[in-house]
N, C-alpha and C positions, 0 to 999 in steps of 0.2 A: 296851395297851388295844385291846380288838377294836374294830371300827366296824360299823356300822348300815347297811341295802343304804341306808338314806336318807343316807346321811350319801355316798354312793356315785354315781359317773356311768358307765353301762358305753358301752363303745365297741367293736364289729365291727370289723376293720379284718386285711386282708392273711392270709386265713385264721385270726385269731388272735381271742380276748377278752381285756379286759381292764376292770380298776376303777381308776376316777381318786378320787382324793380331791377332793369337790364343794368343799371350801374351799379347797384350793390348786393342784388338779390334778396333785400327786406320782401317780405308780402304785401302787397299794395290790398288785395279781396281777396277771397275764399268764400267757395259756395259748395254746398254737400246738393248732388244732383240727383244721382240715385244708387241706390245698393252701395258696394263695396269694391269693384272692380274696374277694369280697366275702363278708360277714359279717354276718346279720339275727339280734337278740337281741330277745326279750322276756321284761320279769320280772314275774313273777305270785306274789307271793305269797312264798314262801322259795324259788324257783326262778327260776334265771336261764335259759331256753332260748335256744339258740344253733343257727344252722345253717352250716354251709360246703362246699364244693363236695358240696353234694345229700347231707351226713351229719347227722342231729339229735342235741345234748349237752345234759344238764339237767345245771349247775354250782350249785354251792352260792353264790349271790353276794356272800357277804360274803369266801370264803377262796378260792374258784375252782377249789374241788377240784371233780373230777366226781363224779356222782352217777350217772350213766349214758349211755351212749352206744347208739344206734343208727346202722349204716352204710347203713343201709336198698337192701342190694345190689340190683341189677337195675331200678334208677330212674335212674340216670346221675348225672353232676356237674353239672348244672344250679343253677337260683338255686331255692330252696326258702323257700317263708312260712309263717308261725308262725299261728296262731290260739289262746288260751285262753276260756275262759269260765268265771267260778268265780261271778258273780251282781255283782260289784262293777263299779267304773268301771276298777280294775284291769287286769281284761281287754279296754279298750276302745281299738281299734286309733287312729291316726293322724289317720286318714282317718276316722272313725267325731266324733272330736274338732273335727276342722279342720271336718266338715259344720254341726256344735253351732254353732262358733265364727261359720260366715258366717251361719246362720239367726238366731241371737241380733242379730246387727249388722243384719240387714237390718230385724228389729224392732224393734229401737231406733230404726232411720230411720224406716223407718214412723210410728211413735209422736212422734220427732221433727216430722216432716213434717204429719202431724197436728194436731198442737199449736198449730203455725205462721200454720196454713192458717184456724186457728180464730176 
């Protein structure tokens, strides 16, 4: 039975990607991408993008084959970030999330406070 990226938790780590199984955490793939350091993924869509020492790979997330790689020479082996945008919340970073996260909460207090005070 194949699995579903949702069904899926990917993980960066020591130059390498990989997919956990989100229900029990077995390794579903494992792929050594490059060097030994840290590892930024983002998935969009039927694409998993990965980056490692300064090289970008789009893997297939559900089997972790590649689908392509660029070594993007003459950039160095620095730490490298990902951006997508395809119109969805999909492509919406972290930080882009975590800002949503505290402005909602602070209007709830607000609203909270409000209420109280009334």
């Amino acid at each position: 039975m194949t699995m579903q990226s949702d069904e899926l938790v990917f993980v960066g780590i020591k130059g390498s990607a990989m997919a956990l199984n989100r229900a029990d955490g077995t390794i579903v793939w494992q792929n050594h991408l490059a060097g030994s350091g840290f590892v930024n993924l983002v998935l969009e869509g039927d694409n998993l993008y990965a980056t490692a020492q300064g090289e970008v790979f789009c893997l297939d997330p559900v089997t972790g084959r590649y689908r392509w790689h660029n070594a993007l020479r003459g950039y160095g082996w620095g730490i490298a970030s990902i951006v997508v945008r395809n119109g969805t919340d999909c492509g919406k970073t972290a930080v882009a999330a975590a800002e949503e996260q505290v402005e909602a909460e602070q209007q709830a207090h607000l609203t909270q406070t409000a209420a109280t005070t009334s």
